[in-house]
C-alpha positions in Angstrom: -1.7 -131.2 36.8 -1.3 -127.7 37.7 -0.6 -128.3 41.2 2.0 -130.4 40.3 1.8 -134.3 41.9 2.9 -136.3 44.7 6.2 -138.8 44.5 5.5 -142.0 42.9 1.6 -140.6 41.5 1.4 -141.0 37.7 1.2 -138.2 35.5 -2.6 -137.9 34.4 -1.2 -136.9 30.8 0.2 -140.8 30.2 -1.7 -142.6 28.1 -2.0 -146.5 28.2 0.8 -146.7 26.4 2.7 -144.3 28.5 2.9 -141.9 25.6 2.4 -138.2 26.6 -1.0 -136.8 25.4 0.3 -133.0 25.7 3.5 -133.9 23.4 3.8 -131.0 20.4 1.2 -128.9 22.6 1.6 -125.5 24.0 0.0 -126.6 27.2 2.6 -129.0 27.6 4.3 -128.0 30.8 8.3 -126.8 30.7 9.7 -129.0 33.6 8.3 -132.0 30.7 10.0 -129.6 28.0 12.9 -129.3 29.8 13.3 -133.1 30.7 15.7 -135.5 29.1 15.4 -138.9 29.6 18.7 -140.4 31.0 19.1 -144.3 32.2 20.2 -143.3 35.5 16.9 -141.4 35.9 15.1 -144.0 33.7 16.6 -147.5 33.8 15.2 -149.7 31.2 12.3 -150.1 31.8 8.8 -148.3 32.2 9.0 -150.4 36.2 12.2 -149.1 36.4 12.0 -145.6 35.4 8.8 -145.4 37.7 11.0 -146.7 40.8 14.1 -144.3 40.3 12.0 -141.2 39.2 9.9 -141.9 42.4 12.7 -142.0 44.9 14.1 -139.0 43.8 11.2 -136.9 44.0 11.2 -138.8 47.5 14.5 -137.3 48.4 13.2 -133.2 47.2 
C-alpha cells in the first residue's frame, strides 16, 4: 500500500489468516517494522484489535 490506507481499511498484505505476507521481506514497510503489538492497541481479539486500531487512526 504505498499510499498508505484509510482508517478501519484492511491491510492488503493479510492473508486469510491474518498473517502478514511481507513478514522477513525487505519490502516490508517500517511503520509494520516498527510496530509492537500491545493489548491496549490490540485487545484480544482479531474484532477487537480491528475496532481499537481503527479508532485511533480515526482520531490522527
Amino acid at each position: 500500500m504505498p499510499n498508505g490506507k484509510a482508517a478501519g481499511e484492511r491491510c492488503i498484505q493479510l492473508d486469510e489468516n491474518n498473517l502478514c505476507k511481507l513478514f522477513n521481506q525487505p519490502e516490508r514497510p517500517q511503520v509494520c517494522l516498527q510496530f509492537k503489538a500491545m493489548e491496549d492497541v490490540c485487545g484480544d481479539s482479531n474484532e477487537a484489535a480491528m475496532q481499537i486500531i481503527t479508532e485511533l487512526e480515526m482520531l490522527t
